[in-house]
C-alpha positions, 0 to 999 in steps of 0.5 A, spaced: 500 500 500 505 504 501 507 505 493 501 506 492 500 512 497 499 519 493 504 524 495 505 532 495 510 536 489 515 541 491 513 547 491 519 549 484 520 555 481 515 557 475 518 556 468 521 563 466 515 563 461 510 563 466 513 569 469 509 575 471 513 579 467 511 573 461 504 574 462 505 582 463 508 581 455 502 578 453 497 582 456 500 588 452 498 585 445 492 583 442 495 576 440 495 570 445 502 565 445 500 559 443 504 552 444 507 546 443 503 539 442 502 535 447 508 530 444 511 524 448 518 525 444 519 532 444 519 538 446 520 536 454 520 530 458 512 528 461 510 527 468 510 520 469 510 517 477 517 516 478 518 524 477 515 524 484 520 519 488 523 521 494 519 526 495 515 525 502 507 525 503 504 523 511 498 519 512 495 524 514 496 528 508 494 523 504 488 522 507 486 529 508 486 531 501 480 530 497 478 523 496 477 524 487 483 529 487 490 527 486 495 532 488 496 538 484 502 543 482 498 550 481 504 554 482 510 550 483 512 545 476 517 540 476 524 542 472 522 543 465 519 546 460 511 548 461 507 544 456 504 551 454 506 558 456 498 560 456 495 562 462 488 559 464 483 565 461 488 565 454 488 558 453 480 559 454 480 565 449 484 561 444 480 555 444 473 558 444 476 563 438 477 557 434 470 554 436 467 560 434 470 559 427 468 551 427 461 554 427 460 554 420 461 547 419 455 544 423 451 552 421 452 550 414 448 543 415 442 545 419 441 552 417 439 548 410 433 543 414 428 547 414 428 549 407 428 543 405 422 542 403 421 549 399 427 548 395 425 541 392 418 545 390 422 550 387 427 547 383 421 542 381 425 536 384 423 530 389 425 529 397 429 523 395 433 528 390 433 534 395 436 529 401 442 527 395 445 534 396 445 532 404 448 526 403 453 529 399 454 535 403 456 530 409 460 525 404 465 531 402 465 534 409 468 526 411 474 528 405 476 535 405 479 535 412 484 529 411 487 534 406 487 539 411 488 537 417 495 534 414 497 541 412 495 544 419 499 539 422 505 540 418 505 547 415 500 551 420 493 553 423 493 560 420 494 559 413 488 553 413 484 558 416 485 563 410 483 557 405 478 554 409 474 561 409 477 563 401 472 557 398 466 557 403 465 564 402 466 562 394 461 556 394 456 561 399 456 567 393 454 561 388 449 558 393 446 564 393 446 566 385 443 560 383 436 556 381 439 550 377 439 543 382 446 541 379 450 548 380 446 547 388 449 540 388 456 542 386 456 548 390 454 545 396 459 540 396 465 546 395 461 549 402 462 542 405 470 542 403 470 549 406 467 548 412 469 542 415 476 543 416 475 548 421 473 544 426 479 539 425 483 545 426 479 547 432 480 540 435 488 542 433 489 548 437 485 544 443 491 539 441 497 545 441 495 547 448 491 543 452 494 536 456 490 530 457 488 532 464 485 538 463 481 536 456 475 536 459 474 542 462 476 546 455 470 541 452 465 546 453 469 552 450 471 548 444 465 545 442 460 550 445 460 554 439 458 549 434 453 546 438 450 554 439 451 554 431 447 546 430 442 550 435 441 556 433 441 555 425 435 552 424 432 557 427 435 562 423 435 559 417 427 557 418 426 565 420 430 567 413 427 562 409 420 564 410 421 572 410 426 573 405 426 567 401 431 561 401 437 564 397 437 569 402 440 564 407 447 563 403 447 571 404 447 569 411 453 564 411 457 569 407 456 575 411 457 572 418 463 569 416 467 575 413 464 577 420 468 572 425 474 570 420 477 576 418 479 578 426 481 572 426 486 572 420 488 578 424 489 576 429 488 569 431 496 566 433 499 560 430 499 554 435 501 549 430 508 546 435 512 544 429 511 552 426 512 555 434 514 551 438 511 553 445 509 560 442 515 563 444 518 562 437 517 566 432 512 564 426 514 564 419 510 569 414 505 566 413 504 563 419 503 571 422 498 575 425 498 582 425 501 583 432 506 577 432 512 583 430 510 587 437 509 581 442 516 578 440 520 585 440 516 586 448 518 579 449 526 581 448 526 587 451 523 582 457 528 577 457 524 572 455 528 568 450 527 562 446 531 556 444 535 558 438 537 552 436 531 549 436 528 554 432 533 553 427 531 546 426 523 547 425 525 553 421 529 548 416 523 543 416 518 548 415 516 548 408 509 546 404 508 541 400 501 536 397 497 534 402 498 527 403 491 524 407 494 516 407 496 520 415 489 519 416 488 512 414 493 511 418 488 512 424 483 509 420 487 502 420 489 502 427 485 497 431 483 501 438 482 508 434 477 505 429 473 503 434 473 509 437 471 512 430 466 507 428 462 509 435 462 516 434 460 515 427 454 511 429 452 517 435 452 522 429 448 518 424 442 517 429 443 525 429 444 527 422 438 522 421 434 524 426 435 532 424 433 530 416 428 527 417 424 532 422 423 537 417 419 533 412 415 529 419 413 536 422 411 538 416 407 532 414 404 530 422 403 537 425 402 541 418 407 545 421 410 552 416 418 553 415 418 557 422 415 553 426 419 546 424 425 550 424 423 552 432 423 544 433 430 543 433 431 547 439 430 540 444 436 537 440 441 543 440 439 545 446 441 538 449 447 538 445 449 545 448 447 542 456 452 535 454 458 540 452 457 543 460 457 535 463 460 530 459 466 535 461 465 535 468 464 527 468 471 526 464 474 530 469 472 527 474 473 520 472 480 521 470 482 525 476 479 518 480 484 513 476 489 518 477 488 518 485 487 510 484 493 509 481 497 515 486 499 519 479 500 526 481 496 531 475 500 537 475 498 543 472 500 544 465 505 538 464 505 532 459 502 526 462 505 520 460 499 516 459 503 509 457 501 505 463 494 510 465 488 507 463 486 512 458 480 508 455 477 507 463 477 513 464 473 517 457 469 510 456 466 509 463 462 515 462 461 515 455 458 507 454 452 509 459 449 515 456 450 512 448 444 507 451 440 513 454 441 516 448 439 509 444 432 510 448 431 516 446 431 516 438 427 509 439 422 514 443 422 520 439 421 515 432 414 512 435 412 519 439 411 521 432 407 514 430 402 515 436 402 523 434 403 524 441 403 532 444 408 535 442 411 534 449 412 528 447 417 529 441 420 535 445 421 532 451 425 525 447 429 530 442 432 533 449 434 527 451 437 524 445 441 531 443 444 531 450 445 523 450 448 523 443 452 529 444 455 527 451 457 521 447 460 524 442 464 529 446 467 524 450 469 519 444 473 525 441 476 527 447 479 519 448 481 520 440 485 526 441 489 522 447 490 516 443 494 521 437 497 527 442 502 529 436 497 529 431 490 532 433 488 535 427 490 528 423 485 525 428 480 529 428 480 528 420 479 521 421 473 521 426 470 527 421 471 522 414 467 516 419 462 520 422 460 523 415 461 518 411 457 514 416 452 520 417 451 520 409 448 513 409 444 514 414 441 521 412 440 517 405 436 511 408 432 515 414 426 517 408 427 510 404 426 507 410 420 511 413 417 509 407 418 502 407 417 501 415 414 507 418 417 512 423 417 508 428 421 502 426 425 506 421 428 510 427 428 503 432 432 500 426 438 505 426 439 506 434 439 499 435 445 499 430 447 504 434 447 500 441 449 494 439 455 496 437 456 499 444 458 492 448 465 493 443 467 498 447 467 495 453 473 490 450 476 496 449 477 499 456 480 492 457 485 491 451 486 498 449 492 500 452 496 493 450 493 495 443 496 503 445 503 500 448 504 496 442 502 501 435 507 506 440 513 501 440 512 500 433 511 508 432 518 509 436 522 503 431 519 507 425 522 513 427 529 511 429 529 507 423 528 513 419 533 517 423 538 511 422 538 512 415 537 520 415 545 519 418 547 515 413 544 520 408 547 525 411 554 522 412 554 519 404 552 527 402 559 529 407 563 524 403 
């Protein structure tokens, strides 16, 4: 028992980075520091238990801490480099900046449901050929990041940005010129591209800057934006439709984007680690907001130096190059990631399905108009915006609890070595239970409608499957971004390619299948593809951290094979 007993930190003096002086520097400018990647190899050894021996804890100590909270460093880190130079309100300020611009992605979807209808009348086609142009949509969403993400990770957040907002805003000036079907199929697809990068980029910046210990408080701020978007533009595209006509809407895209992404480009820091390290290095021109000249010249005349020869290193391996997605398939063919997307992709299906199909069936049940269907997504978005809030206060406190178990001191932004920790337990005891409720909950909301039920019945189980499917979702992610610390974005893209892909069937087959079986059992059907598939995750939290042990011994031979032959190259080129 004694080796298992928690034991308290020293109190060390702050990094100079985390200095008064540093956060004095960072106050006097717009641009907030980024930081480095939360990577095993680099940039700073992680914390891991042996850290921590020798230094001396009582009993009494021990037993007087709080019993679901292992000890802490706040102010007094152990020797080495801080994970991020960030204070606690800058990382949350950069986190939810590059949730807000991730906003578009989900906004781009659900802002079109309740047009649905209107559009296929006007264009004179079908509601099976209408819901092809969001099938598609979510198709091009699943491939698009692959492309991106393996430049962001590479090259950069901010030059991602820029490409991302060039071809929305190109594809919403299309949208909204056009009345042919072809040319809104065409042009939604490029939407699609557009848009769904940026949430692997905001899953990257999360990546950049937060370590596995605090991910899930920031799940709220990450996710909170997308979700309000996923809320809200129904609504707003129902209000828009139904006053000033469904072309309007894409005026809308346009012009909230230019609202949201030009201060971004402005000022949103690079946080990508291979451009900038730990935020102290300074980005190359493309990487480069307006603010970063000033900020490095007030850090120099602080003292605040950073490591020369490391700078010249990511300086010499910075360049651009085509996109390779094969870095996202790579996720895709890993055993314990698969599973993970699979999961995921089920969750979202049963959401996209339930989303599309809803215009028509409130239509056709409740003879509702275009505003009064675009307010009955409300339950769901407001589900969703209730599971960002939760899921993360239940990762936390799930992960603190294995921490406390297994006597592993979590300091305040340090790299956790999560080599021998069971990371898989800890997310997926909190997602495996609420993925039923959520099954339930859509099985529910198909037959309330079968039953033409009061509206409360719908509503009540739209909350429920929103709030249940999100929380799910969230938690899956967060354990994704832990499986790949060095590669959030590549991650994330591999998660938006199953998800979508998987939500592509789904929205295909949801109005086929109410045809051909009725509301209540084409829902029935999905959920429970959904639910019987959860039992797998139990076998994850049993062999994923083999499964884990073994791809990183397999990763780490891959990298000293490569660096061997690089010598070899280098020694030959001297010759």
């Amino acid at each position: 028992m004694a080796d298992k007993q928690m034991t308290s930190s020293p109190i060390i003096s702050r990094n100079v980075d985390n200095s008064t002086t540093a956060r004095t520097d960072l106050l006097k400018t717009p641009s907030i520091e980024s930081s480095p990647r939360e990577d095993n190899s680099q940039d700073g050894k992680p914390i891991t238990k042996n850290d921590f021996q020798g230094v001396s804890a009582s009993k009494h100590e021990t037993e007087t801490s709080s019993r679901d909270t292992p000890p802490e460093v706040p102010s007094g880190n152990p020797p080495g480099e801080d994970y991020s130079v960030l204070t606690v309100p800058q990382k949350r300020m950069v986190v939810f900046t590059a949730s807000v611009a991730s906003v578009f992605s989900p906004m781009a979807t659900s802002i079109y449901y309740p047009s649905l209808e209107i559009i296929a009348k006007d264009l004179g086609v079908s509601n099976s050929q209408i819901s092809l142009t969001v099938t598609l949509f979510l198709v091009i969403q699943g491939i698009a990041p692959s492309f991106i993400a393996d430049l962001a990770d590479r090259s950069g957040r901010r030059p991602m940005y820029i490409v991302c907002f060039i071809l929305f805003n190109a594809a919403n000036i299309g949208l909204a010129l056009q009345n042919n079907f072809v040319a809104l199929l065409i042009l939604r697809m490029l939407q699609a591209g557009g848009s769904s990068g940026t949430i692997a980029l905001a899953n990257g910046v999360v990546g950049d800057t937060i370590t596995s210990s605090e991910r899930g408080q920031y799940i709220a701020y990450s996710s909170f934006a997308s979700i309000f978007g996923v809320l809200v533009a129904p609504i707003l595209g129902g209000a828009i439709a139904q006053y000033a006509g469904w072309h309007f809407v894409f005026w809308f895209l346009f012009i909230f984007s230019c609202v949201v992404n030009i201060p971004l480009i402005l000022f949103f820091p690079e946080t990508c680690r291979r451009v900038v390290d730990n935020g102290s290095i300074p980005p190359p021109f493309l990487s480069r907001n307006i603010t970063d000249n000033i900020r490095h010249k007030n850090r120099a005349k602080a003292g605040l130096v950073y490591d020369e020869e490391k700078a010249v290193d990511i300086k010499s391996k910075y360049r651009f190059s085509l996109p390779n997605p094969f870095s996202t398939l790579k996720v895709l063919l890993d055993l314990e990631s698969a599973l993970v997307l699979v999961a995921t992709g089920l969750c979202l299906g049963n959401f996209y399905a339930t989303s599309t199909a809803s215009s028509k069936i409130f239509f056709e049940v409740y003879n509702f108009n275009q505003l009064q269907v675009s307010l009955m997504f409300i339950p769901l978005g407001g589900g969703s915006i209730l599971a960002a809030f939760t899921a993360g206060i239940m990762v936390d406190q799930n992960y603190r609890r294995h921490a406390t178990r297994l006597g592993i001191p979590i300091v305040r932004n340090r790299a956790q070595d999560l080599t021998d920790f069971p990371i898989e337990k800890a997310r997926l005891q909190v997602a495996f239970p609420v993925a039923f409720i959520s099954g339930a909950a859509v099985i529910g909301f198909g037959w309330s409608l079968v039953h033409k039920t009061s509206l409360a019945g719908p509503v009540i189980t739209m909350f429920v499957a929103g709030w249940g499917l999100t929380c799910s979702v969230q938690v899956l992610n967060v354990l994704l971004v832990d499986l790949f610390p060095g590669k959030p974005s590549v991650a994330t893209a591999a998660n938006n390619l199953v998800r979508c892909e998987i939500g592509a069937v789904f929205t295909a087959v949801i109005v086929p299948l109410i045809d051909a079986v009725g509301t209540g059992w084409a829902f029935t059907i999905l959920s429970l593809i959904s639910v019987a598939f959860n039992p797998v995750l139990l076998i994850l939290m049993r062999k994923g951290p083999e499964w884990r042990k073994q791809r990183k011994a397999k990763e780490e031979k891959a990298r000293s094979q490569k660096e061997e032959k690089s010598k070899k190259r280098d020694m030959e080129t001297r010759r």
